[in-house]
C-alpha positions as CSV (number, residue, x, y, z in Angstrom):
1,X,82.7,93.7,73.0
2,X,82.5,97.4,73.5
3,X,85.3,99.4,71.5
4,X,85.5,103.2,73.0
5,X,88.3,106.1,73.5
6,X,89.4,106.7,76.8
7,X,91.0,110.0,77.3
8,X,91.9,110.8,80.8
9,X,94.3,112.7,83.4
10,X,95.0,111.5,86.9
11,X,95.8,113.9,89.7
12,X,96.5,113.4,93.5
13,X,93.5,114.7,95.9
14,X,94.2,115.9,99.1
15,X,90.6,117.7,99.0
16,X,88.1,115.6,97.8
17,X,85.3,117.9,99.4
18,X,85.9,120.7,97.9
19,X,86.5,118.6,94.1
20,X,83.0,117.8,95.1
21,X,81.7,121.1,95.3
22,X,83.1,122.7,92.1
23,X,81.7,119.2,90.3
24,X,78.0,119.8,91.8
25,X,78.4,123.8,90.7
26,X,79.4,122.3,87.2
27,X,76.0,120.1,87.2
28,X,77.7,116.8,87.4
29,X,75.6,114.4,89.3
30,X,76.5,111.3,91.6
31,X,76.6,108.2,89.9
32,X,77.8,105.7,92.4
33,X,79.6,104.7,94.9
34,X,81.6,101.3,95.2
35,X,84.6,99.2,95.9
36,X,87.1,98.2,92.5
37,X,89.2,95.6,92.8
38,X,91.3,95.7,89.6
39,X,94.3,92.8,88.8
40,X,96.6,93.4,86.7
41,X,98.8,91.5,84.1
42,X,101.8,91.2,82.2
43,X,104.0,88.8,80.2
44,X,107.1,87.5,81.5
45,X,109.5,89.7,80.3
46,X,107.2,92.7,81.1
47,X,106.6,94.1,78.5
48,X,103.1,95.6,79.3
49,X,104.6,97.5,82.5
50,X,107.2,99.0,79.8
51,X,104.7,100.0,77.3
52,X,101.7,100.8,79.7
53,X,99.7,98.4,78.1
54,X,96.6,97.5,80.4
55,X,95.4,94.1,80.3
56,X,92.9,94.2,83.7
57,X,90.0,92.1,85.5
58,X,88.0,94.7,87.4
59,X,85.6,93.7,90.0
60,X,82.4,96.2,90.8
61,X,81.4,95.5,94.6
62,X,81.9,91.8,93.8
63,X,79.0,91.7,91.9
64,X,80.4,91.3,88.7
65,X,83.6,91.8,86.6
66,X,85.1,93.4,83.4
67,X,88.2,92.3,81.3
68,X,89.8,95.2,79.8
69,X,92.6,95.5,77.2
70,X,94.0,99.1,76.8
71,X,96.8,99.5,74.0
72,X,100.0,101.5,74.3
73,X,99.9,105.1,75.9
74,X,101.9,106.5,72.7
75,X,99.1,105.0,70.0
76,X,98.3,107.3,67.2
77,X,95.2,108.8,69.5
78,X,98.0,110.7,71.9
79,X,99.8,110.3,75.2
80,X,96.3,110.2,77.1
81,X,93.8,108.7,74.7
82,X,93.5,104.9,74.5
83,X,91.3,102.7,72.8
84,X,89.8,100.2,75.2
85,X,87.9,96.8,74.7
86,X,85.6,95.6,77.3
87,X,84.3,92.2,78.0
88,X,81.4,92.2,80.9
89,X,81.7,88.6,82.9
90,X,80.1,86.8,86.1
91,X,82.1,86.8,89.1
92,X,81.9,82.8,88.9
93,X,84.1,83.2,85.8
94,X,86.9,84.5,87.4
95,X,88.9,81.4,87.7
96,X,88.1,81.0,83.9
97,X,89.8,84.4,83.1
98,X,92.8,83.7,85.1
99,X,93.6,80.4,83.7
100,X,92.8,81.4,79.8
101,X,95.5,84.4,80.4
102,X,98.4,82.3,82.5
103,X,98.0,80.0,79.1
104,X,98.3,82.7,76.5
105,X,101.5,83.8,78.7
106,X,100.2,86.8,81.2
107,X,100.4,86.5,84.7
108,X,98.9,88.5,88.0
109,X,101.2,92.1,88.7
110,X,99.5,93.8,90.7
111,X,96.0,94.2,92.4
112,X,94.5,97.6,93.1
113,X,92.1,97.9,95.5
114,X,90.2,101.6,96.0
115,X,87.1,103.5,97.2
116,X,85.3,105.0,94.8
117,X,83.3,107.5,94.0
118,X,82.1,108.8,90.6
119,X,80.0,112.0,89.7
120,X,79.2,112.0,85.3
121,X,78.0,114.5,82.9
122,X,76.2,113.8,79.7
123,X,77.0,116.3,77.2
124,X,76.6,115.8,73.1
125,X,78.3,112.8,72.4
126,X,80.5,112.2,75.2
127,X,79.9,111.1,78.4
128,X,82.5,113.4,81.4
129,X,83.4,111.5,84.2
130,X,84.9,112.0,87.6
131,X,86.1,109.7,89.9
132,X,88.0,110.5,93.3
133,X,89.4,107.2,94.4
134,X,91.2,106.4,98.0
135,X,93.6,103.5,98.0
136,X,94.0,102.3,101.0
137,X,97.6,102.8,102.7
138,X,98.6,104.8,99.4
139,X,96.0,108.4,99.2
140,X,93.6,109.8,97.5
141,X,93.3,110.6,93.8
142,X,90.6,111.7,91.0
143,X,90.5,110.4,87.5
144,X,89.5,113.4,84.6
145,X,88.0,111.0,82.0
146,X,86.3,111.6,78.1
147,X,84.7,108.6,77.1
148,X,83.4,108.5,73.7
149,X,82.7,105.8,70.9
150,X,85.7,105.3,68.6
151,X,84.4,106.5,65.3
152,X,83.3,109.5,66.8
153,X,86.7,110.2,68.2
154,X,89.5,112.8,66.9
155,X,92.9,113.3,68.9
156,X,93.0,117.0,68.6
157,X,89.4,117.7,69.7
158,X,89.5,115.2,72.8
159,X,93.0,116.5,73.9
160,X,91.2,119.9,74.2
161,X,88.2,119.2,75.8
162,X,90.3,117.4,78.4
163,X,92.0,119.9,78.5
164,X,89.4,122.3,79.3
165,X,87.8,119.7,81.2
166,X,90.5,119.7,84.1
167,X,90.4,123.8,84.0
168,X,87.2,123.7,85.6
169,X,89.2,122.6,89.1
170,X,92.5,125.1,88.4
171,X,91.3,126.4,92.2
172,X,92.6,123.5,94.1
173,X,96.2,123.2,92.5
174,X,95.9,119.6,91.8
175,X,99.4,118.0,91.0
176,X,98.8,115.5,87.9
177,X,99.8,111.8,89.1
178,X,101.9,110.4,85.6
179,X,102.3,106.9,86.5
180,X,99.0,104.5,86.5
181,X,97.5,102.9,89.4
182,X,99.2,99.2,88.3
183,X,102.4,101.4,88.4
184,X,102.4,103.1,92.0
185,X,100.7,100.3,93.6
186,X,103.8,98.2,92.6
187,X,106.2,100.8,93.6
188,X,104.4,100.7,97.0
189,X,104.7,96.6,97.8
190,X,108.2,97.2,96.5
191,X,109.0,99.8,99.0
192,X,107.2,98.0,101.8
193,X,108.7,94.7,101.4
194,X,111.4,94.3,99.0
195,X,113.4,98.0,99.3
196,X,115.3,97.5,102.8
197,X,116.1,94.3,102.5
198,X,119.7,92.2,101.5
199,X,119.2,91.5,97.9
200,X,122.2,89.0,97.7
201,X,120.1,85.9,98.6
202,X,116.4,85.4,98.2
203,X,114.4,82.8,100.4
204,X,111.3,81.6,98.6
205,X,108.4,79.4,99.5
206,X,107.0,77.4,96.3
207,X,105.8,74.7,98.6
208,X,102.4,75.3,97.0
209,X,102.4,73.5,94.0
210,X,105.3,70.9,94.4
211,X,103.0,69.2,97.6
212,X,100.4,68.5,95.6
213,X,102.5,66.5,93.1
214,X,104.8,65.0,96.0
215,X,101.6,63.7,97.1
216,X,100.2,62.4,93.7
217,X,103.5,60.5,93.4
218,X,103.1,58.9,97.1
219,X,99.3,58.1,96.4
220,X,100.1,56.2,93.3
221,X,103.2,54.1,94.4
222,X,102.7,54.1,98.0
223,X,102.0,49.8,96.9
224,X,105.3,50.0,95.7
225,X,106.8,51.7,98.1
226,X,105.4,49.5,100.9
227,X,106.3,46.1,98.9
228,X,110.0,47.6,98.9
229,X,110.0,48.7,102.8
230,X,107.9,45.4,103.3
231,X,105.4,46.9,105.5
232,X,102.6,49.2,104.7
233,X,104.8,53.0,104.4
234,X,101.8,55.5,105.7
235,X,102.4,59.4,104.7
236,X,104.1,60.2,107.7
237,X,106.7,57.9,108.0
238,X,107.3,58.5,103.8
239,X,108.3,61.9,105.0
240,X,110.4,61.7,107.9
241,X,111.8,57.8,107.7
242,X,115.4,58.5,105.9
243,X,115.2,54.8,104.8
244,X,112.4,55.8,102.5
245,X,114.4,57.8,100.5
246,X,116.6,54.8,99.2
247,X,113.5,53.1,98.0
248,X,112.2,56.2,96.5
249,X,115.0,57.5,94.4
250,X,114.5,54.5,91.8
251,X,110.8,54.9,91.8
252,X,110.9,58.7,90.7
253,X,112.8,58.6,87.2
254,X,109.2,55.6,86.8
255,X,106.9,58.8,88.3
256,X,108.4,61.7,86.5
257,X,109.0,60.4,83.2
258,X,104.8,59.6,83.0
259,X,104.5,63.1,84.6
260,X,101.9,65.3,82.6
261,X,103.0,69.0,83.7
262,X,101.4,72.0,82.5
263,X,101.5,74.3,85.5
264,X,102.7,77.5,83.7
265,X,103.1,79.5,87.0
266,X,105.9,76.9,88.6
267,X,107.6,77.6,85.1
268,X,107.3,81.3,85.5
269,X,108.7,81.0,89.1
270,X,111.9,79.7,87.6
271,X,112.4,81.4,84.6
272,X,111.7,85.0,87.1
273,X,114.0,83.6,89.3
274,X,116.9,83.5,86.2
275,X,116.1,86.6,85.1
276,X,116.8,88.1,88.5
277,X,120.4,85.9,88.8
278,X,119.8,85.9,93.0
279,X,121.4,83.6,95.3
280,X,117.9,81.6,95.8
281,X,117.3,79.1,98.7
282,X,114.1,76.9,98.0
283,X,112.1,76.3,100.9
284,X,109.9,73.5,100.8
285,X,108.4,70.5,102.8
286,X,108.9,67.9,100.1
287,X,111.5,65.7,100.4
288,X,114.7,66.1,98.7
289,X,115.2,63.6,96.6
290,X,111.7,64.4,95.1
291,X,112.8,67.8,94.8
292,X,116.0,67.2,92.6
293,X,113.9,64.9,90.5
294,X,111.6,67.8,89.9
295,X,114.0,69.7,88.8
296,X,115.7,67.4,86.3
297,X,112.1,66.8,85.0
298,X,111.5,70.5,84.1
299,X,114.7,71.2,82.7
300,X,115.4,74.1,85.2
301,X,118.1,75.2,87.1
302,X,118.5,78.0,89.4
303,X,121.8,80.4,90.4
304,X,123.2,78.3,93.2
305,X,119.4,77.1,94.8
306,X,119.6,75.7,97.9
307,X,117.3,73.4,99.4
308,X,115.6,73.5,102.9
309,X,113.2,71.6,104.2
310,X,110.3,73.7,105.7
311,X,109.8,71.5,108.5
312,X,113.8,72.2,109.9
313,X,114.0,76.0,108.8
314,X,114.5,77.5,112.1
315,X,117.1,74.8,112.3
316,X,118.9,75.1,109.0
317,X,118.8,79.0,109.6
318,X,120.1,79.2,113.0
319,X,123.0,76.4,111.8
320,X,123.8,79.1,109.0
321,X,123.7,82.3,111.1
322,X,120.7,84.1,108.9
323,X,118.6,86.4,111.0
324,X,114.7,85.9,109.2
325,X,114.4,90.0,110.0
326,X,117.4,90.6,107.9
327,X,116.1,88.3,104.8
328,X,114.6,88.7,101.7
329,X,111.9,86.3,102.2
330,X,109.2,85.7,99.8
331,X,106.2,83.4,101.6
332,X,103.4,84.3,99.4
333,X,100.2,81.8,99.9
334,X,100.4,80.8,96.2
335,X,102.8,80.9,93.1
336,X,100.5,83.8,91.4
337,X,100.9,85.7,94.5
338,X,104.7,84.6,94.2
339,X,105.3,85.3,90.7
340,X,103.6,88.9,91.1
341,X,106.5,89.6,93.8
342,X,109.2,88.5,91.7
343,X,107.8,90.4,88.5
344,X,107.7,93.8,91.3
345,X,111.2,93.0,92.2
346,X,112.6,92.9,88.4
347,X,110.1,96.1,87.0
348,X,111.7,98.0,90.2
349,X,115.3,97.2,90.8
């Protein structure tokens, strides 16, 4: 692991061109060019987003990755100097990652996606770097950075040369961008999805994770469940016969009560969904009696849930008068993707 200062500036760029120029007059030399993708995380009660901590997996070009943990912007180094550990890991190892941090209690924010391009300078001890960066749908930006190796590193000295650094493009007027990427990238799926809509009831998909268990149960008793109905109870008619249901609700307390559950991120779902105290409708397409035994099981309840089947939602909606263009309707492909919306909607209220 790789322990260095990182003391940087980030301004918005409206003329990368001309950055360019003054950077090629100052002998900085192209580097690279590439895509990032960087995901970032935060605990449940976001404290990270708070404290600008950075806990991030970058990908370079999807050729490889690196884990970074940057500390608090206000450590003893100064507002722009952070120390930073890096781990370099195989894309294939992604999965890995993602599973080790959702166990020690940090979860997917935000992913920032960006073009860029970086031009460095070798000089002493420290390597100068500069990196214009265009996120797509959100502008164009360039990075001022000072790498240097920890013990070689004094807050005074690096603060200047920043500093000095940044005066070297006074020409072009930059205005200094004070949030971090994690930060207006959040601010921008909030706008585009969450601002204008009714925040007095919340319709969420979670119909990801609670299949795959409905269908668990129904592989292991479907015997039973057929020696009940006395004839042989195929998937289908387990979902849609109402008879079923009867024969069911005895079976579950059996299923549940045997029920190994570690899935972290259903947890999370709930526990976000207390903390934002909304009006919340559960739409999912297992049944409802397995539902309120899932419940039960995990101990959870949420503000006045609702349950609707996903298979009669146009149904149930129309019956209720809700218009789907006037809802707050979260339909994510997966509970990370979920849990990352809710953990927008409570850092940006």
């Amino acid at each position: 692991m790789k322990i260095k200062v990182e003391t940087e500036k980030k301004y918005y760029c409206m003329e990368p061109e001309k950055l360019i120029t003054i950077a090629e007059g100052c002998n900085f030399k192209l580097e690279k060019r590439l895509i990032e993708t960087d995901e970032y995380f935060t605990d449940i009660d976001s404290s990270f987003i708070k404290n600008r901590t950075c806990l991030r997996i970058r990908k370079h070009n999807d050729e490889y990755m690196e884990i970074t943990y940057k500390g608090k912007s206000n450590s003893l180094l100064g507002l722009y100097c952070k120390l930073e550990n890096n781990i370099e890991a195989k894309i294939s190892e992604y999965n890995n990652y993602l599973n080790l941090f959702v166990s020690l209690g940090y979860y997917s924010y935000v992913e920032v996606k960006k073009e860029r391009v970086i031009y460095t300078l070798n000089m002493n001890k420290y390597k100068y770097s500069i990196m214009i960066d265009k996120l797509p749908e959100i502008g164009g930006f360039v990075e001022f950075e000072i790498i240097s190796e920890a013990e070689d590193s004094k807050k005074n000295e690096l603060q200047e040369k920043l500093n000095n650094f940044v005066l070297k493009f006074k020409s072009l007027k930059l205005t200094e961008a004070n949030e971090p990427y994690r930060d207006i990238v959040a601010k921008y799926i909030y706008s585009k999805k969450i601002y204008n809509k009714p925040k007095d009831k919340l319709y969420i998909n979670i119909d990801s994770e609670l299949s795959k268990i409905e269908k668990d149960f129904f592989k292991k008793y479907k015997n039973k469940i057929s020696s009940k109905m006395k004839n042989n109870v195929k998937w289908n008619e387990y979902k849609k016969n109402p008879l079923v249901e009867d024969v069911v609700v005895n079976i579950l307390p059996e299923y549940m009560e045997n029920l190994v559950f570690d899935n972290k991120e259903v947890l999370v779902t709930f526990e976000l969904l207390k903390k934002l105290n909304i009006n919340t409708t559960i739409i999912t397409k297992v049944n409802k009696v397995f539902f309120d035994f899932f419940l039960k099981k995990i101990e959870i309840n949420v503000r006045n849930a609702i349950y609707i089947n996903e298979n009669n939602i146009k149904n149930e909606l129309s019956k209720n008068n809700i218009i789907p263009q006037k809802m707050l309707i979260i339909n994510e492909k997966n509970l990370k993707d979920i849990n990352s919306i809710l953990l927008i909607m409570i850092n940006n209220e």
